[in-house]
C-alpha positions in Angstrom: 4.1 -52.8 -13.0 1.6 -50.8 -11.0 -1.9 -50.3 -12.6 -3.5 -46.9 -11.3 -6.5 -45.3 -11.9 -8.1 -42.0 -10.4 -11.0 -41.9 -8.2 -13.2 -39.3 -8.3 -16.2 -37.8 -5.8 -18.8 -36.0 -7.3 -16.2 -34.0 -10.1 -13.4 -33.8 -7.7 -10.2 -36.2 -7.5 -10.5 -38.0 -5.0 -7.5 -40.1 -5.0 -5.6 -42.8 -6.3 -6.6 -46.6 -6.4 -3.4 -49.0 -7.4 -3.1 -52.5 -8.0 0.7 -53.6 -6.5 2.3 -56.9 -6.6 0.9 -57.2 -2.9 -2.6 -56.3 -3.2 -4.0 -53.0 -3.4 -3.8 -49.2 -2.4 -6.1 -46.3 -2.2 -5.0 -43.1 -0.9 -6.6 -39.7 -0.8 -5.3 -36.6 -2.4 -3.7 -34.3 0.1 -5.4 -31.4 -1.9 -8.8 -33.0 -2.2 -8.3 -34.0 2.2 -7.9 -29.8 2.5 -11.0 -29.1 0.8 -13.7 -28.3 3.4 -16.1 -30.1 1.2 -14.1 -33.3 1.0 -16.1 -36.3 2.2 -14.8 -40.1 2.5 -15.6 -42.2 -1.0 -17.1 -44.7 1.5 -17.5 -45.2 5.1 -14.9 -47.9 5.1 -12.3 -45.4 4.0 -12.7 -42.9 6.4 -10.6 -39.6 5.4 -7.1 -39.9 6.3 -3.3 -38.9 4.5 -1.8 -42.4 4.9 -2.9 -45.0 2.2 -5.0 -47.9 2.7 -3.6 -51.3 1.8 -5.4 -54.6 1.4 -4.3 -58.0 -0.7 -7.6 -58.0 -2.2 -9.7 -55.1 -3.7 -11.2 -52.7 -1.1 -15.2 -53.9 -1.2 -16.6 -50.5 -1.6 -14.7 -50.7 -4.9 -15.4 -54.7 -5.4 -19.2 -53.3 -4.9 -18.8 -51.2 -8.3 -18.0 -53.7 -10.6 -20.9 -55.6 -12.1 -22.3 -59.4 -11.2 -23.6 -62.6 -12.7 -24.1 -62.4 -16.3 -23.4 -59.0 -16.6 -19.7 -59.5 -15.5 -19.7 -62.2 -17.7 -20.7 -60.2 -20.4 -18.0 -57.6 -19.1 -15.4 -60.1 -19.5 -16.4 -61.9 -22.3 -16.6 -58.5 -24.5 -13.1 -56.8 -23.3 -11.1 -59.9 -23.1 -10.6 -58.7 -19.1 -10.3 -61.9 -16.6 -12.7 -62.3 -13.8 -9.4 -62.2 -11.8 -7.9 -58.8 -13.2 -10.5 -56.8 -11.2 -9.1 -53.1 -11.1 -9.1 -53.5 -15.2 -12.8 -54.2 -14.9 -13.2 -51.5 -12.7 -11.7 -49.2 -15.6 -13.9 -50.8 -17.5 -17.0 -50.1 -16.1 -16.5 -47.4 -13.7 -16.8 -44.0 -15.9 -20.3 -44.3 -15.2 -21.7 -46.1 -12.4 -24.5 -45.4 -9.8 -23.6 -43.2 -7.0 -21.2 -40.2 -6.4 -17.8 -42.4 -7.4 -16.2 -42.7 -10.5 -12.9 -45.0 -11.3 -11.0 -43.8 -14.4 -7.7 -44.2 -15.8 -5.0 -41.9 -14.3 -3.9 -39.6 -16.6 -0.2 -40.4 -17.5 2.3 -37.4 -17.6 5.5 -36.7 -19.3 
């Protein structure tokens, strides 16, 4: 099963950020690429259509999620594994410092 959440730029989608059985995805939304305001969540994932793919989580994302005791705390409250990181990420990133927010995609249907 593929865990997804929606990434989002200053109050626009962004694009999509999956957990696979191989590692990880992020791709941008075409519609959010046309927009001549669109800039890159992070400088190491410049603006492109064709997904990035990486066995572990991206480290602009990694760079979200809490450290030390606060991670522990994370953890300790949700019942999420150090391990399960994109499930922290939902966790934590409605709200974090900076432009990006990580939030559960919407299911449809």
């Amino acid at each position: 099963m593929t865990l997804r959440a929606a990434v989002f730029y200053e109050d626009r989608r962004a694009g999509t950020l999956a957990k696979t059985p191989d590692g990880f995805e992020f791709h941008y939304d075409p519609g959010y690429l046309a927009e001549p305001r669109a800039a890159p969540v992070s400088l190491a994932l410049p603006l492109r259509p064709e997904k990035y793919a990486s066995r572990s989580l991206f480290p602009f994302f990694e760079g979200l999620l809490p450290e030390g005791w606060l991670l522990e705390q994370a953890c300790a409250a949700s019942g999420i594994g150090r391990d399960e990181k994109l499930k922290l990420l939902l966790l934590v990133g409605r709200d974090p410092i900076g432009a990006v927010r990580v939030l559960a995609e919407a299911r449809h249907g």
